[in-house]
Structures are given as structure tokens and as C-alpha cells.
N, C-alpha and C positions, 0 to 999 in steps of 0.2 A: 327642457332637459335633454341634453343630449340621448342620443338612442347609438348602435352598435350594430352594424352590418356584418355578417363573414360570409366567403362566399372560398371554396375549396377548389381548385383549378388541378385537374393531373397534370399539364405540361406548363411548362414554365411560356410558353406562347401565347397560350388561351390566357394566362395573368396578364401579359405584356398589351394585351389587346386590350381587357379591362381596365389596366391602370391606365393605357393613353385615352381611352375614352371617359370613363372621371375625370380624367384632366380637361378636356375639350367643353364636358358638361360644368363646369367650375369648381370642380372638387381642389382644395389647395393640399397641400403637400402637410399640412395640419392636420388634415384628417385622415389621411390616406397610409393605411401602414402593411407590411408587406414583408413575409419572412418565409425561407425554404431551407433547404438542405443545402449548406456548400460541397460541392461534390469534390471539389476543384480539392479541398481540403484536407477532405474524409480520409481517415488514415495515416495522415501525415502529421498530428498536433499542428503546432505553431509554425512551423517550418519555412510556411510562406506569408507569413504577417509581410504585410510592407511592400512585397513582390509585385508587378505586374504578374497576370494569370487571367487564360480567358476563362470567364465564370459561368455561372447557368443563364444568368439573366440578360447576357450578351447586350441589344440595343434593345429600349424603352424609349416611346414620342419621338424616336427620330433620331436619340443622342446615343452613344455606344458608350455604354456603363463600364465595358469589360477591361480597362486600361487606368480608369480614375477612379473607382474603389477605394479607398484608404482601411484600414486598419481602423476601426473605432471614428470612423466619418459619422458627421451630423446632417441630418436631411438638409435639404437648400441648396447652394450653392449654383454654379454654370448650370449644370446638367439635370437643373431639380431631384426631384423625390430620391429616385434609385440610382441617383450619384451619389447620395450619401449611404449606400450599405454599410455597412457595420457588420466584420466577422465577429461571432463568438461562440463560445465552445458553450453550450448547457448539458448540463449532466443529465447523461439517458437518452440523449438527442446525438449529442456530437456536435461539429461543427454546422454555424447556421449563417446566413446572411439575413438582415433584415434592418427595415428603413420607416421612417416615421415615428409618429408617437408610441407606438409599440415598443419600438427597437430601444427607444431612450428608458422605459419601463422594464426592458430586459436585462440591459445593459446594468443598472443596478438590482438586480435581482437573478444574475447568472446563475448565482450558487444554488438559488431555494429552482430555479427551472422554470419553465414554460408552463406552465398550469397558473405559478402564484402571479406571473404577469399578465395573462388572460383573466382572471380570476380580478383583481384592480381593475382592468378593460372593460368587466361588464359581463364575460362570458361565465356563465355557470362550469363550475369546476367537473363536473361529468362532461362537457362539451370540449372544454379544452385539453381532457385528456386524450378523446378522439382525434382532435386539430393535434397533438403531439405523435399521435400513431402516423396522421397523414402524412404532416412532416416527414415523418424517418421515412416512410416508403418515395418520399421524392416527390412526394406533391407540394403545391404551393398554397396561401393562406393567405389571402389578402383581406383588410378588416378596413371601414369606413365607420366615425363617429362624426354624426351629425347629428340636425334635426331631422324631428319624424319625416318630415315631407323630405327631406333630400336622399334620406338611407332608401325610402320607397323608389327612387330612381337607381342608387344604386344596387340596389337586389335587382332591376331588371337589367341594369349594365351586366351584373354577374351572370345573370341566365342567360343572357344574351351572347354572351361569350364563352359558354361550356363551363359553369362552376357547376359542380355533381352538387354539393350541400351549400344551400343557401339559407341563411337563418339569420334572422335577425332577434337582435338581444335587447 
């Protein structure tokens, strides 16, 4: 049965470094999901759907996200994982970026928010009302479902790279 990693990163560098080393250790783009604050956004609603804009998450593995972003992207593609972010506004959050099996769980569940799609993920809903606090202050939330043996690797990838709250679900 799968098992659920999260691991809480302040800067969006400490994430970039975790998510390229999952990747290195064979973590697929299946498992790997990843959501923050679009800053790029924040206060502007829609305004920039569809636009080039440089974003928070700038390059990840080598590939520079900040230009091939799309509007409602699906993880995959050239530039893997975090070429497909996905903007979307959730109420109480704001504008968000995020990629993976997450993002596809939020993406139909904008309306109900960030908790009811953490909450289907595996994370106990007092846990992902703090992952929603971290969020809005600008931190990033990157989550990993696998098997037990492989989340035990990536909770050390997370510590290894500056995740303050590591917990696995």
C-alpha cells in the first residue's frame, strides 16, 4: 500500500534541490507532487493565464520551468515534473502553482480547497490545514507516495535538503 511523504521547504531552492535528487534516486514524476504560492500572480486574479512570467520555481534538474508553464499543464512532457505546473486560484490560499498527482486532485477540487485534496492524498486534515498556513507564508510542500521503503529514502532526501516538517503519512 502506498504510504505519503511531506516534507515543508521555506525556499523554493531547498524544494528544487529535493525534487532534482528524487529524480536522480528514481522517484517518477507519478509520485512526486509539488505546490507553492504563485507570487508572480498574487493580486492580479487571472490576468496572466497563458502569459510568459518568471515564476518562483525558476529551473528544476537543469530545465528552466519559467517560460513553458502553461495554464492548467499536466505533469510529463520535455521538461518533466515542474514543466507541467498548473496555476490555480484556491479559496483562502490564492493563487498556487503545482505539479504532480496532487495538482490533478486539486485541479478538480479547487472549489472545496487544499485540505479536501490533502485529505484524499493521505494527510490527516489537521496536518493539511498547517501545509495550507505554510503555503500562504511562501513556503513550498512537496509530497511523495510510494512504497514504505522508498518514502524512507525520500524523508532523508527532504532532511537532507532543509525540509523544517518532515512526516510521513
Amino acid at each position: 500500500m502506498p504510504t505519503t511523504v511531506t516534507g515543508v521547504f521555506r525556499t523554493q531552492r531547498e524544494a528544487e534541490a529535493a525534487v532534482k535528487q528524487l529524480r536522480k534516486q528514481g522517484f517518477g514524476d507519478n509520485e512526486i507532487s509539488i505546490i507553492t504560492k504563485d507570487t508572480a500572480r498574487e493580486g492580479r486574479g487571472d490576468q496572466n493565464r497563458g502569459r510568459d512570467r518568471d515564476m518562483e520555481l525558476g529551473e528544476v534538474g537543469g530545465e528552466d520551468v519559467s517560460q513553458g508553464a502553461a495554464w492548467g499543464g499536466a505533469a510529463g512532457g520535455a521538461a518533466g515534473l515542474l514543466a507541467g505546473l498548473g496555476a490555480l486560484t484556491i479559496p483562502g490560499i490564492g493563487p498556487i502553482l503545482a505539479a504532480g498527482p496532487l495538482a490533478g486532485a486539486l485541479t478538480g477540487m479547487a472549489a472545496g480547497g487544499l485540505g479536501g485534496a490533502l485529505i484524499d492524498y493521505g494527510i490527516p486534515e489537521n496536518e493539511g490545514r498547517r501545509y495550507e498556513e505554510d503555503i500562504k507564508k511562501g513556503e513550498v510542500l512537496v509530497a511523495v507516495k510510494s512504497s514504505d521503503t522508498k518514502v524512507a529514502d525520500a524523508a532523508r532526501i527532504f532532511r537532507e535538503n532543509g525540509a523544517h516538517d518532515v512526516v510521513t503519512h
